[in-house]
C-alpha positions as CSV (number, residue, x, y, z in Angstrom):
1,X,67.4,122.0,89.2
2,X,70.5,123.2,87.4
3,X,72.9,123.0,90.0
4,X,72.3,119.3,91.5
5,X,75.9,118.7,92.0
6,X,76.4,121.7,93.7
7,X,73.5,120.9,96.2
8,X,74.7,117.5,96.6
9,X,78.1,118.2,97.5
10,X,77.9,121.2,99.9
11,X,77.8,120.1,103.4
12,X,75.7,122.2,105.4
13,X,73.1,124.9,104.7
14,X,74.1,128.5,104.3
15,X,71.9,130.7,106.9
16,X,72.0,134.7,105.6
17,X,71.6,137.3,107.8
18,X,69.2,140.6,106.5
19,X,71.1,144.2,108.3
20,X,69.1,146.8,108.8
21,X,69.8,149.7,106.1
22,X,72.3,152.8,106.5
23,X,70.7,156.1,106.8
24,X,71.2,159.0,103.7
25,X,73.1,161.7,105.6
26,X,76.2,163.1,106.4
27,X,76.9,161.4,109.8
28,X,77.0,157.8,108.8
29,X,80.5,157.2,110.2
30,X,80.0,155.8,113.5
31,X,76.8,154.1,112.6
32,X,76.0,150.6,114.3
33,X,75.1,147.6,111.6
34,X,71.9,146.1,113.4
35,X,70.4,142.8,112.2
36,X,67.0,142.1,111.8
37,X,66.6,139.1,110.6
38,X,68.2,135.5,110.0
39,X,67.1,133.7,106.6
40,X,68.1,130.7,104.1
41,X,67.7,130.9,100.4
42,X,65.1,128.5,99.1
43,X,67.1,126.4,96.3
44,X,64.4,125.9,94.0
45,X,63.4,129.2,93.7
46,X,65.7,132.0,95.5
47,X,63.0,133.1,97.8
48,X,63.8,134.0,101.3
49,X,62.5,131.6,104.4
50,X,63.1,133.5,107.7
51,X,64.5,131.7,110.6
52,X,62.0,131.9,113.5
53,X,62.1,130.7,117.1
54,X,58.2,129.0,116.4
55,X,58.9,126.7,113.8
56,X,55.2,126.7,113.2
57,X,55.1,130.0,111.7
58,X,58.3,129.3,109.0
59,X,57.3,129.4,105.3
60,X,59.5,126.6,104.4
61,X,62.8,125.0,106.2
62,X,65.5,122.2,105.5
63,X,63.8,118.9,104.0
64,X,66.2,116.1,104.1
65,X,65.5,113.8,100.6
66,X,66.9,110.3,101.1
67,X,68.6,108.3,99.1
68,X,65.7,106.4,97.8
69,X,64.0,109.2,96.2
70,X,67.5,110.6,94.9
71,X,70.1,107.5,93.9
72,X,72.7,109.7,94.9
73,X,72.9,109.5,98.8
74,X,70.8,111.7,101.2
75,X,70.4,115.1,100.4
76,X,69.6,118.2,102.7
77,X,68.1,121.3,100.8
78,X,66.7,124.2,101.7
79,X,62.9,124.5,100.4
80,X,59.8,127.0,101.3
81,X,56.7,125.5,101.6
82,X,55.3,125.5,97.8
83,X,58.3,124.1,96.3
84,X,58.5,121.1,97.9
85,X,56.2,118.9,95.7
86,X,57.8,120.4,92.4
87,X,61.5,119.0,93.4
88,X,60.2,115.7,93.7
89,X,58.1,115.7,90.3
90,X,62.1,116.5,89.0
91,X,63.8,113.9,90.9
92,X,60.5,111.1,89.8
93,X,61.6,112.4,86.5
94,X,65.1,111.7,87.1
95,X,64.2,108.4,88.6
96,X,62.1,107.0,85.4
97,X,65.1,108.0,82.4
């Protein structure tokens, strides 16, 4: 993790919002922006974790690490799914030096 004191000190979780692509062509001028999709930024490695309304179906989410596993207070990051037990191989190897 290269940025730890970044991650510890931001408050909430940014949530990114995917827009749907402008069209090649002349007539782009009154062209409506659409969204299609809601997403956070994992901040291990960058990927991107859509925000859905069935939880179940996420690829990763916010994982609150306490202040046991961290020494630094509680921690809220934003992780997919694969990631999570490599940040806490890092913060045991924090822990032991």
């Amino acid at each position: 993790m290269n940025n730890f004191n970044e991650l510890s000190c931001r408050k909430e979780i940014p949530i990114f919002t995917k827009m749907k692509p402008t069209p090649d062509g002349g007539n782009v001028v009154n062209y409506k922006k659409e969204k299609l999709y809601k997403y956070y930024k994992c901040d291990y490695c960058g990927a991107e974790i859509r925000i859905t309304d069935k939880k179940q179906d996420m690829t990763g989410g916010i994982a609150t690490i306490p202040n046991t596993v961290t020494r630094r207070g509680e921690m809220k990051l934003a992780l997919c799914n694969k990631c999570l037990r490599p940040i806490l191989s890092e913060f045991e190897k924090e822990r032991e030096k």
